[in-house]
N, C-alpha and C positions, 0 to 999 in steps of 0.2 A: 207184277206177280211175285210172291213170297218164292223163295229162294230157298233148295235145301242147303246142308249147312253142314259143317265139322269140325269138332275138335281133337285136333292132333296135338297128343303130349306124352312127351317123354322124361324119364327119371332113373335114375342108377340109387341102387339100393348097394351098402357094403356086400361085399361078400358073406362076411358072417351071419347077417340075420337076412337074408336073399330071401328063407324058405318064407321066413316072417312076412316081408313086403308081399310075395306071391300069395300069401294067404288072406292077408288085408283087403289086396286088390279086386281078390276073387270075392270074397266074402262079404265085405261092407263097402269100398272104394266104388263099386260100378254097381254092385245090386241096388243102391239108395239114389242112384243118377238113373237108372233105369224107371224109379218109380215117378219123375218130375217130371212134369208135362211138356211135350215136345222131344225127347229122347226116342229117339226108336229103335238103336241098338249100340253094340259093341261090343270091340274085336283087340285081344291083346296080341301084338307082336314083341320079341325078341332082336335086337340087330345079330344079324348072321357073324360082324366080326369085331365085336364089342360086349357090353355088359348092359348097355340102356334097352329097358325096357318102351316099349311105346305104345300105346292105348289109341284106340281111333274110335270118338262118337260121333253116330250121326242122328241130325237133329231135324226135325222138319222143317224150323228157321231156327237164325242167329239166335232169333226171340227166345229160344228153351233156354238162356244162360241170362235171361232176364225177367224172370218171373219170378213169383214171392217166394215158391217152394226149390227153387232152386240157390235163389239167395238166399234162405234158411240153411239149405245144405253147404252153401260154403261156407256162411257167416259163425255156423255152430257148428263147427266141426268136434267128434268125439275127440277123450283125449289121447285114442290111437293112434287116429289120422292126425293131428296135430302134433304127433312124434314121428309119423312115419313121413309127413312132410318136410316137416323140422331138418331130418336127416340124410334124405336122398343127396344127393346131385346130378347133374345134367340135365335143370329142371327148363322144358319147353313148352311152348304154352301157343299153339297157334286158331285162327278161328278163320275158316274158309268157306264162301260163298257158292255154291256148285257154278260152274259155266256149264256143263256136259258132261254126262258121262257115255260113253260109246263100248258096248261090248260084240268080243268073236258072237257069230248067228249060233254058233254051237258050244257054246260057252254057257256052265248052268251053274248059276249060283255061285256069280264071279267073287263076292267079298267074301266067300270063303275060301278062295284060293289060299294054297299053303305059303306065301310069298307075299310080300308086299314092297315094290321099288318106288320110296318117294324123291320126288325129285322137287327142287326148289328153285325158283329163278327171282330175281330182284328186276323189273322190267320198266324203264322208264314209263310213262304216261304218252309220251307221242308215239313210243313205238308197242305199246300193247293192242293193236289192230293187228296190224303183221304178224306180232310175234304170233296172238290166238289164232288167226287164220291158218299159219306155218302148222300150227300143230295142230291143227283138225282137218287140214285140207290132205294134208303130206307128211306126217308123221307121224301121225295116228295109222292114218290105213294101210301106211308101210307096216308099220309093226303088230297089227292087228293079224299080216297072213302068216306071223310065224304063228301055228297049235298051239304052244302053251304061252302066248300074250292073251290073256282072257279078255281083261278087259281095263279102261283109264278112264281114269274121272280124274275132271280137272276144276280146281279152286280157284278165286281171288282171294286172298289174304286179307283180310277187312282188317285183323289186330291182330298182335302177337309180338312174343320174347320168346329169349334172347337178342336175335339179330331181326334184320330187316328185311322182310321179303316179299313177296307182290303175290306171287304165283304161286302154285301146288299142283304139282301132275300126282294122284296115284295107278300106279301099274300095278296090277294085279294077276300074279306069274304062277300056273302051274310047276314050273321047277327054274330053277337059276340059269341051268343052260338058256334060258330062251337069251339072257345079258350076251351071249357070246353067239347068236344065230343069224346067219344069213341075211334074215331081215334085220334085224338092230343094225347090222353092217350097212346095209344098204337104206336104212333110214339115216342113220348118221353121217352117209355120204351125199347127200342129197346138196343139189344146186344150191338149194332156197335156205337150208339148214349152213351151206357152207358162206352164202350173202350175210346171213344174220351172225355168224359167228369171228365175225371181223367186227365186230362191233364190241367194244368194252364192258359194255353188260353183260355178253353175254356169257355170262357163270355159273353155271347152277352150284348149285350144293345136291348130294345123292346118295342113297343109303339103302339097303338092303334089309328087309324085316323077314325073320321065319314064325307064323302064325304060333301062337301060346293059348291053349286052352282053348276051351270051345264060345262059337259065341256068346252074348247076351242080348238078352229082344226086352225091347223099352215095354210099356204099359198101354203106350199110342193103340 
């Protein structure tokens, strides 16, 4: 069965021409992704303590990033986007396969959440059983009962730069306190999470996103 799909990418724009990129972005960068078939939305964040900006589409497969009109849009790019490219840094580039997404029963209209915690793991191959289990059996439902964990959707990494990664959890948080609640405590104390964390892989990478602008709805 077709798999949905996403891509996660980020980019730092200088300071000086910041408003420029935010305009770009809004204006031609995502409204021309919105019109290519397989696209069904997207959501700009902000890192909470940083300068990178992050963009999340979601695609109804991998396949929207392999079709003629999508490869038109990156192959001929304007000569804006080809300077606004050009110049960023921090540029990432990941493509993930959904495994699940699980949201709170009262939780409405979780990818609008103002918040977004991605988290990254690099997970060998014999232990990516466990590890998915670990987190849909016992770490999900832990952090599901605090209120504002709305809701996590979780990826395989199919491709992607800069670095190497396997996995993709997003958590999708009505306010940042939920990082410092009861639950997040008592998911991160967990027997199973403490078995898997003696093991060398186990490292994520984790960042914190505050939602930018409102979203975009593909053509789908």
């Amino acid at each position: 069965m077709d798999k949905k799909a996403v891509l996660f990418s980020e980019m730092t724009p200088d300071q000086a021409w910041e408003a420029e990129f935010n305009a770009w972005y809004d204006e031609e960068h995502i409204p021309i992704r919105m019109k290519a078939p397989g696209f069904t939305g997207a959501q700009r964040y902000r890192r909470v303590d940083g300068p990178d900006y992050l963009a999340i589409y979601d695609m109804t497969t991998a396949g929207a990033l392999a079709t003629p009109e999508y490869q038109t849009i990156k192959g001929q790019p304007s000569e804006r986007t080809s300077r606004m490219l050009r110049d960023v840094q921090g540029f990432t580039r990941y493509i993930g396969e959904e495994i699940d997404c699980v949201a709170r029963p009262d939780a409405v209209a979780g990818e609008l959440a103002p918040y977004v915690y991605a988290v990254f793991f690099n997970v060998p191959d014999a232990r990516a059983p466990e590890f998915e289990d670990w987190y849909a059996q016992d770490h999900i439902p832990t952090l599901l009962k605090c209120k504002d964990w709305l809701m996590v959707r979780r990826f395989r990494i199919r491709d992607g730069s800069p670095e190497q990664w396997s996995h993709l959890a997003l958590h999708y948080l009505a306010s940042t306190s939920a990082l410092d609640s009861p639950e997040r405590a008592e998911a991160r104390a967990s027997a199973w999470r403490d078995r898997l964390a003696t093991e060398s892989w186990f490292k994520g990478k984790y960042a914190v996103f505050a939602r930018h602008g409102d979203r975009f709805a593909g053509s789908q």
